[in-house]
C-alpha positions in Angstrom: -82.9 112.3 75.4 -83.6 115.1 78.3 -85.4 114.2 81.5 -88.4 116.0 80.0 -88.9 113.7 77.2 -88.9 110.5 79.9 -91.8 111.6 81.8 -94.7 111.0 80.4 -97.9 112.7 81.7 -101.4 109.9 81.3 -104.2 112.3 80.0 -106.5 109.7 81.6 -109.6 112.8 81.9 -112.7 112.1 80.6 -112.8 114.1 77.3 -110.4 116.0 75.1 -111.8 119.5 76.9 -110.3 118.7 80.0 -106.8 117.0 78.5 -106.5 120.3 76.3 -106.6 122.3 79.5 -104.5 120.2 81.2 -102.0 120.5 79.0 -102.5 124.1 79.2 -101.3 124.3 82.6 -98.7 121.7 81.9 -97.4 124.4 79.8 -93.2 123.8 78.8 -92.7 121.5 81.9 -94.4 118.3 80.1 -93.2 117.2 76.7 -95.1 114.0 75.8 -98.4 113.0 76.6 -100.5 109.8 77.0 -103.7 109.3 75.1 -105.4 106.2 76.0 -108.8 104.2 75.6 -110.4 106.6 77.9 -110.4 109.4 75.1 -110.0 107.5 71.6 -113.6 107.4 70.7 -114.3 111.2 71.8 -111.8 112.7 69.6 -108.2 111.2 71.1 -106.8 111.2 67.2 -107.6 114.5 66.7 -106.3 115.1 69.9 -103.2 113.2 69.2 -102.6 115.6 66.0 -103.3 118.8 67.6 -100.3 118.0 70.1 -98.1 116.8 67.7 -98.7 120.1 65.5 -97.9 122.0 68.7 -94.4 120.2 69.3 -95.2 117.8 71.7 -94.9 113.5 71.6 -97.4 111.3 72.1 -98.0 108.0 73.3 -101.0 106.0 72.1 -101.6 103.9 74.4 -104.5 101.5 72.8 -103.1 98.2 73.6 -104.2 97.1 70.7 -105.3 93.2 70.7 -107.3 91.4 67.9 -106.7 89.0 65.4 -103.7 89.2 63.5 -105.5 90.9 60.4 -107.5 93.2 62.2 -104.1 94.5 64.3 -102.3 94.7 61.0 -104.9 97.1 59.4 -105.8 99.1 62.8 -101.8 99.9 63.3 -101.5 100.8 60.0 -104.5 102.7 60.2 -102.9 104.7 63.3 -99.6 104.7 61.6 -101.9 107.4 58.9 -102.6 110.0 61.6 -99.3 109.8 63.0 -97.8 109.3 66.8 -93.8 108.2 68.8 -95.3 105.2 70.6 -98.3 102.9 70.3 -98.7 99.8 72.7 -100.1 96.3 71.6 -100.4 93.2 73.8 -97.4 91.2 74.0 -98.6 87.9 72.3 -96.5 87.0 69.2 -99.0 86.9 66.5 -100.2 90.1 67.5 -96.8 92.1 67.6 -95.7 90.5 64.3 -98.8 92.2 62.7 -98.4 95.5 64.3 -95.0 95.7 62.8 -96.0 94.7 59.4 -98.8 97.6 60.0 -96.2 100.0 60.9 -94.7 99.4 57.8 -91.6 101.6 57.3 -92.7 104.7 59.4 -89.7 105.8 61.0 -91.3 107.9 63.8 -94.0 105.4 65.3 -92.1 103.2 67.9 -94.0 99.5 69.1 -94.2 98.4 72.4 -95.5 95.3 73.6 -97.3 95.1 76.9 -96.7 92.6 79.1 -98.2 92.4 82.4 -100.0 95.4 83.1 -99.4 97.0 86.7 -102.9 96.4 88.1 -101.8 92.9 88.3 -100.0 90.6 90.8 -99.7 86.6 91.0 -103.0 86.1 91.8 -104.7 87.9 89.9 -102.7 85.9 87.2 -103.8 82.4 88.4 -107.0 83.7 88.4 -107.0 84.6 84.7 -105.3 80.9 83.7 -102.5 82.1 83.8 -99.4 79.2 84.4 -96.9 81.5 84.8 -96.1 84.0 87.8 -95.6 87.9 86.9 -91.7 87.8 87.0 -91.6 84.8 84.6 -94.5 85.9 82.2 -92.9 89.5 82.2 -89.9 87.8 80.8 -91.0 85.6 78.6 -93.3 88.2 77.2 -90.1 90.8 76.5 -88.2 87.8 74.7 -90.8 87.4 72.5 -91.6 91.5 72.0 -87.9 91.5 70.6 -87.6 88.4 68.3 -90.5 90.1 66.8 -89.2 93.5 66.1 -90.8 95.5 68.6 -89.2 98.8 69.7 -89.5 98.0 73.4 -91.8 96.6 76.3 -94.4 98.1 78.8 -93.2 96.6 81.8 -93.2 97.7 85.8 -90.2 98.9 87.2 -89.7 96.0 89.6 -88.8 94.0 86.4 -86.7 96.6 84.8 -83.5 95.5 86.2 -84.0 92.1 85.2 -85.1 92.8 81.3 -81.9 95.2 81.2 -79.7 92.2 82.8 -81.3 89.5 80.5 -81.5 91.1 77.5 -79.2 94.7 77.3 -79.9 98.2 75.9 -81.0 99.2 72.2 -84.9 98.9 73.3 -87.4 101.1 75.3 -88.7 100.1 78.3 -92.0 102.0 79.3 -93.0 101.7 82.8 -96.2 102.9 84.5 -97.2 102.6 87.8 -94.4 105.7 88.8 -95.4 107.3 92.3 -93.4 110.2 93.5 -92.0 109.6 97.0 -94.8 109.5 99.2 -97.7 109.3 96.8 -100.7 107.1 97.3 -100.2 103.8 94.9 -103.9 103.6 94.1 -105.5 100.7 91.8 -102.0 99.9 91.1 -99.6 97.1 92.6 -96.1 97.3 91.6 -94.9 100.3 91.6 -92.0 102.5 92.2 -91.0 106.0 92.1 -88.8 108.3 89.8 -85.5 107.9 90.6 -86.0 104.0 91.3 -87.4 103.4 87.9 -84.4 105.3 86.0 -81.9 103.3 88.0 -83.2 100.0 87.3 -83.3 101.1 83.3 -86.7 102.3 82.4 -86.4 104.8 79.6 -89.7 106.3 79.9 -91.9 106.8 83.2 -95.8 107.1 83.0 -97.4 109.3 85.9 -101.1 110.0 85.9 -102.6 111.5 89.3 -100.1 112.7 90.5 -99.7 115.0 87.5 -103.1 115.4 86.1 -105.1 115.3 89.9 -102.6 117.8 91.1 -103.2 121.4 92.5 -100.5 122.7 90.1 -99.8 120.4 87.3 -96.6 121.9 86.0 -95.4 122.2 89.3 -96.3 118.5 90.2 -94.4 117.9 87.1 -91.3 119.7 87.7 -90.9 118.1 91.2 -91.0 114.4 89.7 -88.4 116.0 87.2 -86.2 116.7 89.8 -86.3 113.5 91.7 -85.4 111.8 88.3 -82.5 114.4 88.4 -81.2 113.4 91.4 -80.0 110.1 90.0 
């Protein structure tokens, strides 16, 4: 896999307009793209294809998190139009029906998310929550893989420890990438480029500091290179 195909640039805009012209000025420096709940009900399927068509991967990340039946039907559903990743919350009953959704499409990889980056131990004691983030996190990718999930969503502060635990053969998706020196924003575990790809994350989500940028492509290329350096 080239350095390219790990970065993946959030389209988190507010409609497909303004992720089509991003993309534009992305140009051949960003591969795959992220299509989230932001854009699905203004035409982020359609979207999805259009990229796809043009050579490009795509992550769909709906985080998809219903009763088992309604999962089942809504992955396979997504499965129809196509797409390389699709995230669904890490509970078992949940991931166990997105994989029977998925059926036997070879090209749409599952990924279960387990504690999204917004969040810290508070904000998990606050919810209910027994568990700390570390412990949860882990938990959460044990149960992702006895269910046949491609890989996890997880931060990069856990990365090391899932690789440690539980070895290669799976994805690990992180968000919450900042370039060196970038503001972290809404988000509180974070890490940048070359940190992430040391501690095993095979795929790095950046949003602002791609899609606010002056230049995108440029913005783009730089984080490239810091994920070169390592």
């Amino acid at each position: 896999m080239s350095l390219r195909d790990k970065l993946i640039v959030a389209l988190d805009l507010p409609g497909v307009d303004d992720a089509e012209a991003l993309t534009r000025r992305c140009g051949d420096a960003v591969s795959f793209y992220k299509i989230g709940l932001q854009l699905l009900p203004v035409g982020g399927m359609d979207l999805n294809e259009r990229l796809r068509a043009a050579g490009k991967k795509v992550f769909l990340d709906f985080k998809l998190h219903d009763i088992p039946a309604t999962v089942e039907k809504a992955t396979r559903s997504i499965a129809s139009r196509g797409g390389d990743l699709l995230t669904v919350h890490a509970e078992p009953a949940v991931m166990r029906a997105a994989v029977a959704g998925r059926g036997d499409d070879p090209d749409l990889k599952l990924l279960g998310v387990t504690v999204l980056t917004a969040y810290d131990d508070a904000m998990l004691t606050e919810m209910g929550y027994a568990f700390g983030t570390r412990d949860l996190v882990m938990r959460r990718v044990e149960q992702a893989l006895d269910c046949g999930m491609d890989g996890v969503v997880a931060s990069p502060l856990e990365a090391a420890e899932i690789r440690e635990r539980f070895g290669g053969g799976f994805l690990i998706v992180t968000p919450g990438i900042r370039p060196a020196g970038a503001d972290a924003g809404d988000q509180k575990r974070v890490a940048t480029p070359g940190d992430a790809l040391k501690a095993g994350s095979t795929h790095l989500v950046v949003g602002r500091p791609v899609n606010a940028a002056e230049d995108p492509a440029e913005a783009a290329r730089d984080i490239i290179a810091e994920m070169e350096a390592v």
